[in-house]
C-alpha positions in Angstrom: 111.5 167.2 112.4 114.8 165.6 112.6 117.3 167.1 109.8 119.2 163.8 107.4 121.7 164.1 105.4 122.1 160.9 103.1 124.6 160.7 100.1 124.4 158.2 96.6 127.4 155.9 98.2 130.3 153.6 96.0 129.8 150.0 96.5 132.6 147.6 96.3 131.9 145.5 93.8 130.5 142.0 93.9 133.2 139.2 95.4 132.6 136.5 92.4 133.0 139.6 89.6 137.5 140.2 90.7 137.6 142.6 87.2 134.8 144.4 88.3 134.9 148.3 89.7 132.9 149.8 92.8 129.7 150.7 91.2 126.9 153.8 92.7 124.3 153.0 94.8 120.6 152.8 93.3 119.2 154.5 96.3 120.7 157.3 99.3 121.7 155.9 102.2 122.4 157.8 105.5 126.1 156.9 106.6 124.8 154.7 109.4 123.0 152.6 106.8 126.3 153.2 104.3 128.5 151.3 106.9 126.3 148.6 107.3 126.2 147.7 103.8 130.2 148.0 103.4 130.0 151.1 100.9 133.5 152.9 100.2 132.9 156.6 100.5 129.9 159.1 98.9 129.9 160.5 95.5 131.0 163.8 95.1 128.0 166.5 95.0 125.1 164.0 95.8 124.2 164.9 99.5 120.8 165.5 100.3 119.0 166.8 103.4 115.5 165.0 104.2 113.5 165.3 107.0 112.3 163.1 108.9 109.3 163.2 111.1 109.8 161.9 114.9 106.3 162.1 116.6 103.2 160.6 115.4 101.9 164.9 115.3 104.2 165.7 112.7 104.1 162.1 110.8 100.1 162.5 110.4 101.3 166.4 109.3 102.9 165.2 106.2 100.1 162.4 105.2 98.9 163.2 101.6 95.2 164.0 101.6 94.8 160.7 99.8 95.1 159.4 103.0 93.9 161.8 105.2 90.2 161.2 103.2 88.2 159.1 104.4 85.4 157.6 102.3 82.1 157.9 104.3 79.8 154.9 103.2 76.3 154.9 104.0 76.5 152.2 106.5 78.5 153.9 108.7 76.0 156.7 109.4 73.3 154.2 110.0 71.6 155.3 106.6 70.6 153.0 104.0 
């Protein structure tokens, strides 16, 4: 698992709005993602580590049984 930190980021605010102020993000970004969307700098006291799976091993690991179930219908078995 690959450790990411990712941060609620101030946006500059929109170019036909010149009264208006940098607003938060909706969503965490990573600062790799921050700098490609031209945000200013991250709010104070909203990092957040995630991790994030790098092999297909540890990506099946963290499925939800929702979809690690697999309905079984009767035609599959060769049963009627």
């Amino acid at each position: 698992m690959k450790h990411v930190e990712v941060f609620t980021w101030l946006l500059p605010p929109p170019a036909w709005t010149p009264k208006a102020k940098p607003y938060k993000s909706r969503w965490k970004m990573t600062v790799e993602e921050a700098a490609e969307r031209g945000a200013i700098e991250p709010c104070a006291g909203t990092m957040e580590i995630r991790n994030q799976p790098e092999t297909l091993e540890e990506i099946s690991a963290n499925l939800t049984s929702a979809w690690q179930k697999r309905t079984v219908k009767p035609s599959d078995t060769g049963g009627d």
